[in-house]
C-alpha positions in Angstrom: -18.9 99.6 4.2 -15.8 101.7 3.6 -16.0 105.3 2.1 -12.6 105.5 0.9 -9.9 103.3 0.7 -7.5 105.3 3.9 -10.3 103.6 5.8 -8.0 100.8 5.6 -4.9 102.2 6.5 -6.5 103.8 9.4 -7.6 100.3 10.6 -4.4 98.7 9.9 -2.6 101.2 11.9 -4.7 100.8 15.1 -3.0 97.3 15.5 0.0 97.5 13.1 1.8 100.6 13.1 5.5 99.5 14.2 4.9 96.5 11.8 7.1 96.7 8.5 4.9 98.0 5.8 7.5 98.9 2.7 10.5 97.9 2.3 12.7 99.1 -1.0 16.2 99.2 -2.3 17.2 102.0 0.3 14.3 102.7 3.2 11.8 100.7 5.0 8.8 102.3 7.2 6.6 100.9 9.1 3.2 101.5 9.0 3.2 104.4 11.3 5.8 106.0 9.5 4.4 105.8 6.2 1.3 107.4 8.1 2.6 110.3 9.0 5.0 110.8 6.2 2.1 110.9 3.8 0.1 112.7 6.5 3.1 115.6 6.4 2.8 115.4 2.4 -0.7 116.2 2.6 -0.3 119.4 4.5 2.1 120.5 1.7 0.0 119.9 -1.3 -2.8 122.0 0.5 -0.9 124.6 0.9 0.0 124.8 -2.5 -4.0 124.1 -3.1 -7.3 123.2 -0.9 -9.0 121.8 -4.6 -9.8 117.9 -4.0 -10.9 115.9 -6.3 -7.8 117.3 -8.4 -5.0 115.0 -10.0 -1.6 115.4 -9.2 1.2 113.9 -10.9 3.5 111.1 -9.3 7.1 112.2 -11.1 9.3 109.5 -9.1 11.1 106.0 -9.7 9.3 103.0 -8.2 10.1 103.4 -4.3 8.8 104.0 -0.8 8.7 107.3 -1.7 5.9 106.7 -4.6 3.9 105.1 -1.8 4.4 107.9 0.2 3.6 110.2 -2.7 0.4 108.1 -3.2 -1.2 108.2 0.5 0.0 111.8 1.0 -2.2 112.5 -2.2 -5.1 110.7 -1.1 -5.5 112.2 2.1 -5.4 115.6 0.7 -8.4 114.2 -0.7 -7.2 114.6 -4.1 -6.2 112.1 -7.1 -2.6 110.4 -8.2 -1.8 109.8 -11.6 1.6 108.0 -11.4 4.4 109.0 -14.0 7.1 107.0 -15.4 10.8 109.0 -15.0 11.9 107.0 -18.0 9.2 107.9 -20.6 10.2 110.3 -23.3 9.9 114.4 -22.0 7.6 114.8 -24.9 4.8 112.4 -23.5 5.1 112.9 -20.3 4.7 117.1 -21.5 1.7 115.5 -23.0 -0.1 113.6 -20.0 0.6 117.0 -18.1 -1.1 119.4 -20.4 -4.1 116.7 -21.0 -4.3 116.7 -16.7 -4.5 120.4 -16.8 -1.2 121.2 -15.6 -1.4 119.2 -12.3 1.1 119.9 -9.1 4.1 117.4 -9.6 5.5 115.8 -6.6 9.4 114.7 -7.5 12.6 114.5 -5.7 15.5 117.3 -5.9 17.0 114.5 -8.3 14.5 114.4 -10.6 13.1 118.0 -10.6 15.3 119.7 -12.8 13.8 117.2 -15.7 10.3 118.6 -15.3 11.6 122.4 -15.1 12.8 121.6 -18.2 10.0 120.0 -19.8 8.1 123.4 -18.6 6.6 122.9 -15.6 6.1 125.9 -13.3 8.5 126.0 -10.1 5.5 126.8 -7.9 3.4 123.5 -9.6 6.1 121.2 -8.2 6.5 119.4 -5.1 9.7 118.4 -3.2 9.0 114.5 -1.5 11.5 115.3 1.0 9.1 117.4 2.6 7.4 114.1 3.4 10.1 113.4 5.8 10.8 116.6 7.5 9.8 115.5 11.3 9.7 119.1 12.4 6.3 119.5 10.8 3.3 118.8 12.9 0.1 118.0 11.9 -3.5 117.7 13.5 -4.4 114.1 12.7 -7.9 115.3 13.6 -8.1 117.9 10.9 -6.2 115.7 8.7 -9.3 113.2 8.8 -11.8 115.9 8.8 -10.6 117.4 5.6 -12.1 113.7 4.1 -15.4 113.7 5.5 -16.6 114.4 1.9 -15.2 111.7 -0.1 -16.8 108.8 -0.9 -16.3 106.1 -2.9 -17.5 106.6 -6.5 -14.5 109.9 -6.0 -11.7 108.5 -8.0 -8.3 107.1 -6.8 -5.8 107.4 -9.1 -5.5 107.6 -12.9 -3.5 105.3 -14.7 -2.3 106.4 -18.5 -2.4 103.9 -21.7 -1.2 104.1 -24.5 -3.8 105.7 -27.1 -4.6 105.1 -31.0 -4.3 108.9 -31.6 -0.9 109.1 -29.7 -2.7 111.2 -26.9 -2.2 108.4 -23.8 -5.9 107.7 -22.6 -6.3 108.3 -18.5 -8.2 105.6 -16.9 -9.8 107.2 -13.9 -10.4 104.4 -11.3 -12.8 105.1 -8.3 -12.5 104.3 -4.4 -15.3 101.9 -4.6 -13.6 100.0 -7.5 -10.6 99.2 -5.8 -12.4 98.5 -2.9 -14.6 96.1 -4.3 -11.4 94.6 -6.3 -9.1 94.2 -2.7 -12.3 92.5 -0.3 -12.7 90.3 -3.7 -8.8 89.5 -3.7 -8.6 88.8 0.0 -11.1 86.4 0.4 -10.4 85.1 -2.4 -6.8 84.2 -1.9 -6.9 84.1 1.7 -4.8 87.0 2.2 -2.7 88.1 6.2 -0.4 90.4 7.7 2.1 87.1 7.2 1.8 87.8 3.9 5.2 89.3 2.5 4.5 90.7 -1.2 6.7 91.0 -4.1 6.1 93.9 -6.1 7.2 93.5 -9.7 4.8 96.2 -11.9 5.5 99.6 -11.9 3.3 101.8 -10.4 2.2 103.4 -13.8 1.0 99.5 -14.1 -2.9 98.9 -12.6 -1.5 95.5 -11.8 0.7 97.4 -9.1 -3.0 98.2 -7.4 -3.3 94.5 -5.8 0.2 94.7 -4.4 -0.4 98.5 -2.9 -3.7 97.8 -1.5 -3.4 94.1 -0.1 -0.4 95.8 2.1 -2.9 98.4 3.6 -5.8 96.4 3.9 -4.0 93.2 5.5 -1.1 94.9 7.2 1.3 92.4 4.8 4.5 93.7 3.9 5.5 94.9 0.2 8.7 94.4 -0.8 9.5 96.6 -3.8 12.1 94.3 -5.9 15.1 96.0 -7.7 14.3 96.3 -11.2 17.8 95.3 -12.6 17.2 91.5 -10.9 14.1 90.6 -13.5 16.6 90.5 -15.9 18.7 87.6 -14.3 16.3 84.9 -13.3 18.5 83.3 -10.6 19.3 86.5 -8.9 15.6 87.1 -9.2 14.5 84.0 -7.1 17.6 84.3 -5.1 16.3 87.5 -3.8 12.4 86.1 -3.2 14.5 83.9 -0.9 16.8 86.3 0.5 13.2 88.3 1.6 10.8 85.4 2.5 8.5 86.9 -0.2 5.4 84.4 -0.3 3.6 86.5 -3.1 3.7 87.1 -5.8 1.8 88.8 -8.5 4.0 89.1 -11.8 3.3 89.6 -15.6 3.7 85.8 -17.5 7.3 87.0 -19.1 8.5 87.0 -16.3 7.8 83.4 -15.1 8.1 82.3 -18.5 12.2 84.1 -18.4 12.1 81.9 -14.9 11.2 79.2 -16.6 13.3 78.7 -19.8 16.6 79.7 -17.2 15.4 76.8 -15.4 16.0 79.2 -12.1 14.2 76.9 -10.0 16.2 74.6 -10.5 19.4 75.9 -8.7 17.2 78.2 -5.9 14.8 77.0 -2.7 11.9 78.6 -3.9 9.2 76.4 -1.4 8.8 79.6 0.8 7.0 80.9 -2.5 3.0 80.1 -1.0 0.8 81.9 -3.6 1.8 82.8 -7.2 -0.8 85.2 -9.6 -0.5 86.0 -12.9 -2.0 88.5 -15.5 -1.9 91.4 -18.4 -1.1 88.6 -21.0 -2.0 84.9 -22.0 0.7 82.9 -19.9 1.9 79.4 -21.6 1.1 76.2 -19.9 4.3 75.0 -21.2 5.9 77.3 -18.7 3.2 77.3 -16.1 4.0 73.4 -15.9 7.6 74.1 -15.4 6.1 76.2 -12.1 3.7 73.6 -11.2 6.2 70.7 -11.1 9.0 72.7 -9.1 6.0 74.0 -6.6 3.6 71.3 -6.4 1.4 72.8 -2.9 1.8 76.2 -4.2 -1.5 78.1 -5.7 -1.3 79.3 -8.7 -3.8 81.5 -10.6 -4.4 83.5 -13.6 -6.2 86.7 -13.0 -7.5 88.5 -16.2 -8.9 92.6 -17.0 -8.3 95.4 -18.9 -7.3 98.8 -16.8 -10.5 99.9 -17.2 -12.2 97.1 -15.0 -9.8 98.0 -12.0 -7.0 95.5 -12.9 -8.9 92.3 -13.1 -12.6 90.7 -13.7 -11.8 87.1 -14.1 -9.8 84.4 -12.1 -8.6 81.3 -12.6 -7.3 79.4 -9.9 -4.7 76.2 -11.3 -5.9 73.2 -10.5 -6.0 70.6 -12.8 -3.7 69.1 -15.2 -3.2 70.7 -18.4 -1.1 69.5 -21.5 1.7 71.9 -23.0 -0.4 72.9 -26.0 -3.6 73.8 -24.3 -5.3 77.3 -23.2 -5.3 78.0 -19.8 -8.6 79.2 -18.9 -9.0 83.3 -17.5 -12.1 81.9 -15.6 -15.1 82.9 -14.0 -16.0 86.5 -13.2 -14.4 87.8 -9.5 -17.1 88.3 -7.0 -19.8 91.7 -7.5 -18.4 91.4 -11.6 -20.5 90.2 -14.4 -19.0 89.2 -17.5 -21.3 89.3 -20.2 -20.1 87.9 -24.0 -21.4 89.5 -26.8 -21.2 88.9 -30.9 -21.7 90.9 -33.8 -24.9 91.3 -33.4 -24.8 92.7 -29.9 -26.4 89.2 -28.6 -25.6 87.0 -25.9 -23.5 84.0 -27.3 -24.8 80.7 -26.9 -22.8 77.6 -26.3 -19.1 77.7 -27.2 -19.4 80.6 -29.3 -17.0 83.0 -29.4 -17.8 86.8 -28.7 -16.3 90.0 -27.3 -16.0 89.8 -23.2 -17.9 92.8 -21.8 -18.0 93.7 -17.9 -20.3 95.4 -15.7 -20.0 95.8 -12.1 -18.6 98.2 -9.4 -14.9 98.0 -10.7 -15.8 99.6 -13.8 -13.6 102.9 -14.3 -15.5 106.3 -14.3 -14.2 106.5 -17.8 -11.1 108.6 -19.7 -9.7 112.3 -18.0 -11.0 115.1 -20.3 -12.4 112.6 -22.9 -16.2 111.8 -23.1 -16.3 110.9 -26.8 -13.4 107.9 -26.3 -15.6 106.8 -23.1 -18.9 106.6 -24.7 -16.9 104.5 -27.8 -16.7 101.7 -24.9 -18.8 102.5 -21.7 -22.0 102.1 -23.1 -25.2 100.9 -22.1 -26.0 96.9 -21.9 -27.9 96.2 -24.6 -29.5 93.1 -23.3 -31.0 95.7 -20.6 -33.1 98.5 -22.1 -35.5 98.8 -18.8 -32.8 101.3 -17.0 -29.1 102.8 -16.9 -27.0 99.4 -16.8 -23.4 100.9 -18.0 -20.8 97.8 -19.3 -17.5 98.1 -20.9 -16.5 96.5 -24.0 -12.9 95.2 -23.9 -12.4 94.3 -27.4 -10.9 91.1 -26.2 -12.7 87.6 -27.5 -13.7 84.8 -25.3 -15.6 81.8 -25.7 -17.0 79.3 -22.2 -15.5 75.8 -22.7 -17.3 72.2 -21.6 -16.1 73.1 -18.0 -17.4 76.3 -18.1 -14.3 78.9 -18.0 -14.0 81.5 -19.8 -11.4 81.0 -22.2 -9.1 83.8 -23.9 -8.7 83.8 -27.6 -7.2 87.3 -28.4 -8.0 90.2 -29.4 -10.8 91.8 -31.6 -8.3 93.9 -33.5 -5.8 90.6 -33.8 -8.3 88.6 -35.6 -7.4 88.6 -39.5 -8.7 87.2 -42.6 -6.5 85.2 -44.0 -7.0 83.0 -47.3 -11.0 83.5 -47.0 -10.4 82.2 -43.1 -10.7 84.1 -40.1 -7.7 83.4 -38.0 -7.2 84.5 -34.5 -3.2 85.1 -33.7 -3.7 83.9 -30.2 -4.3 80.7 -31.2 -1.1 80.7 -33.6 1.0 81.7 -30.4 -0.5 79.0 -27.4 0.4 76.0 -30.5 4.0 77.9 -31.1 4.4 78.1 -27.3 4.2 74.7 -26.8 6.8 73.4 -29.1 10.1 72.6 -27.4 13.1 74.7 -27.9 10.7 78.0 -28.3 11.2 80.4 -25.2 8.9 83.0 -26.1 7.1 83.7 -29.1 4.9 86.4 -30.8 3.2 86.2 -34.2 1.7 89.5 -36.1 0.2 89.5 -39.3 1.9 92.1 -42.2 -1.4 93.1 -44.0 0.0 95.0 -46.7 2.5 91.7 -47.7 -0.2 89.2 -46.6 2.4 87.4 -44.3 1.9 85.6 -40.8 5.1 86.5 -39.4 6.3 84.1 -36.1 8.9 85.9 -33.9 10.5 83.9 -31.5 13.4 83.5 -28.7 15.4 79.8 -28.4 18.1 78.1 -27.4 19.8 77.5 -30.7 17.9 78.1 -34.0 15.4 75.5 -35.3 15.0 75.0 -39.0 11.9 76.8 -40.4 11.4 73.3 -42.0 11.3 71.8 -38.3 9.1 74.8 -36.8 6.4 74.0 -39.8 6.8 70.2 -39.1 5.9 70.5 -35.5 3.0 72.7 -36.2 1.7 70.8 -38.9 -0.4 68.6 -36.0 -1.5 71.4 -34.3 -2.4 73.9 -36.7 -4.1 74.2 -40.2 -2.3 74.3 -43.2 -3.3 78.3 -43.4 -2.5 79.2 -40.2 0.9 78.1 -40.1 3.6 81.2 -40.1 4.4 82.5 -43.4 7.8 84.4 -42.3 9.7 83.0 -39.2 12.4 85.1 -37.7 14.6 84.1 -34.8 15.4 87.1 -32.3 17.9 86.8 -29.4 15.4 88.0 -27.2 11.6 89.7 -28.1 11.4 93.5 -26.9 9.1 94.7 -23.7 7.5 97.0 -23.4 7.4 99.2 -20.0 5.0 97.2 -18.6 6.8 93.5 -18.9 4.9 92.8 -21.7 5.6 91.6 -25.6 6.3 94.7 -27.3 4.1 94.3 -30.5 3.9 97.8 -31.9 7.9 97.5 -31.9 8.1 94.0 -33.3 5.8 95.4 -36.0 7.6 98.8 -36.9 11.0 97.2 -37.0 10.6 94.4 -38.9 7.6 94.5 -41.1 7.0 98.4 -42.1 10.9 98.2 -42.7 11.5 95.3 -44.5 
């Protein structure tokens, strides 16, 4: 049983350390380099401070140098909380101040930017240091220094956005990740041959499978240049170019691979193992995949931050038609999904409920915020005979005649509509599935009454047309009201459907 998760990199390294670990735009390091990189960084941070347990703020683009930042944090037996350079000064001030005014590691480029959002010259960090050879270290001591952590210590902290416009910080233990990586290796039969395609930033939890399968497995992450997701043939091009095998990307961007038709003009059959998750992906585009990689595996992981990245999978194997739901799954191995209604009772049959998990992935809860995580770590209330924490995800699910879990939407997405209770989920898989609609996202304008469709096509298709289509796969009410036609539908940070945009732009203004 591992304590912490540098228990894995110390193993990898006793048989991997001249093996290729990361590999950017600009560096590569091996394992052993990345080892004592980190292991130099470590000495720095405690010499600005011997606290553990203590987060300290990530302030760099996505790079080796993040990872180094990340492993040189860990084994000064402290906590990363991974910041992104492009968010405005004003939040980032905000995640600072609500993490006590953490130490800051950055890069000459970028330190100037947090001088200037206030941060104290002494709190800050210079990653170079990582790579300054003359320092020595006592690997000895450096391992020493972690005899005390164990793994319900957290890991990192990962910041969402929150209701009150104070982001939340999800504080994720060893043991979770743990538990999440053995799950994911056995699971997907994951090697050192593996060559990894990282596509979420690290201020993503998804980023944690790609991280993590690297150090446990000795595969190789290759840390794909932004600019390429936004040219689908370069894209695959370049998971060519690096013999990248897998991959774990949000849906947009398969489905952006998809309606381009990349596949189409690129070799892609090196790509082994495809995973998916952090939104509902179309089967219309997942077909598109299927057909173009026929002895690839494909499979749709599912989990709130909270839950360390993921508590369902779904691994493709059947046939499914355009217009149908692909199925989020069972529950991953040492996670228990429970579904509750309104009443706080198990469902029964097909009914549809709230997901709730418990399990060893659960977070420790929100930085500096007991209220928010007793609003959603609570205690199961099918148990009352002892401590038996869960965490509502607000998402709702029903179990179909297969039994897999099957994603509707979410609790806060469900309207009432003409006296019916509609969930927009459902609105979006029939849209989806219509030809000549790339993308689509509906949202429902309360204060007009209005189902409004937003969606990205070739050409534009008569609302007449869009209503026609729909009329056999939806009822009469739950066809779109308002139908607007964007070039292409904003994203947010993370890859995903920008909603809170889609709605400020378009239906608080119009």
């Amino acid at each position: 049983m591992k304590k912490n998760v540098l228990e894995y990199f110390e193993n990898t390294l006793l048989q991997y350390r001249d093996k290729t670990a990361i590999r950017d735009e600009h560096k590569e390091l091996t394992f052993g380099e990345w080892e004592q990189c980190a292991k130099r960084l470590s000495l720095s941070i405690r010499r600005q401070s011997e606290a553990m347990r203590r987060p300290i703020a990530v302030f760099l683009p996505k790079s080796a140098d993040s990872l180094v930042a990340f492993m040189g944090i860990l084994y000064s037996g402290n906590i990363y909380a991974p910041l992104d350079v492009h968010s405005p000064a004003a939040r980032i001030r905000n995640i600072l101040e609500h993490l006590e005014d953490p130490l800051v590691i950055t890069s000459e480029e970028h330190k100037e930017s947090l001088l200037a959002m206030g941060v104290a010259p002494e709190d800050i960090i210079g990653i170079e240091e990582a790579y300054d050879e003359a320092v020595v270290y006592d690997n000895a001591a450096v391992l020493a220094h972690l005899d005390g952590l164990i793994d319900t210590d957290p890991i990192y902290i990962i910041h969402t956005s929150g209701s009150t416009g104070t982001p939340k910080g999800v504080v994720i233990s060893h043991k979770g990740v743990i538990n999440y990586i053995d799950w994911a290796v056995a699971c997907f039969d994951i090697t050192s041959e593996e060559i990894i395609g990282s596509q979420s930033p690290f201020y993503f939890d998804n980023s944690t499978l790609d991280i993590y399968l690297c150090l446990a497995t000795a595969a190789t992450l290759v840390i794909i240049p932004e600019h390429h997701f936004a040219f689908p043939v370069k894209l695959m091009d370049y998971v060519a170019s690096q013999n990248i095998n897998f991959v774990f990307w949000v849906p947009s961007v398969l489905i952006n691979v998809a309606n381009t038709k990349a596949l189409d003009h690129v070799d892609s059959s090196g790509l082994e193992k495809v995973l998916f998750a952090g939104e509902a992906m179309p089967n219309k585009h997942l077909n598109y995949w299927r057909s173009k990689l026929p002895d690839s595996l494909f499979a749709n992981l599912y989990g709130p931050t909270e839950i360390t990245v993921d508590c369902t999978y779904y691994k493709v194997e059947r046939a499914f038609e355009d217009s149908e739901r692909l199925p989020i799954g069972f529950p991953c191995r040492n996670a228990d999904v429970i579904i509750l209604n309104e009443e706080n009772k198990a469902v029964t049959g097909s009914e549809m409920g709230e997901l709730c998990v418990r399990g060893s992935s659960i977070a420790l809860g929100y930085w500096n915020d007991q209220a928010k995580s007793d609003q959603v770590f609570i205690q199961n209330p099918l148990n009352n005979h002892y401590f038996d924490r869960i965490y509502r995800t607000g998402d709702l699910v029903y179990v179909n005649e297969y039994n897999e879990i099957i994603y509707v939407g979410r609790k806060d997405t469900q309207i009432k509509y003409m006296g019916y209770r509609i969930e927009l989920g459902e609105i979006e898989t029939a849209l989806l599935s219509l030809s000549g609609i790339h993308n689509s996202c509906v949202i429902y304008n309360s204060d007009r009454k209005e189902i409004t469709m937003f969606y990205e096509g070739a050409s534009e298709l008569g609302k007449a047309t869009i209503r026609k289509e729909l009329s056999p796969l939806l009822p009469k009410y739950m066809i779109p009201t308002k139908i607007i036609m964007l070039e292409q539908l904003p994203l947010n940070k993370n890859g995903k459907i920008d909603r809170k945009t889609l709605a400020a732009e378009w239906l608080h203004n119009s």
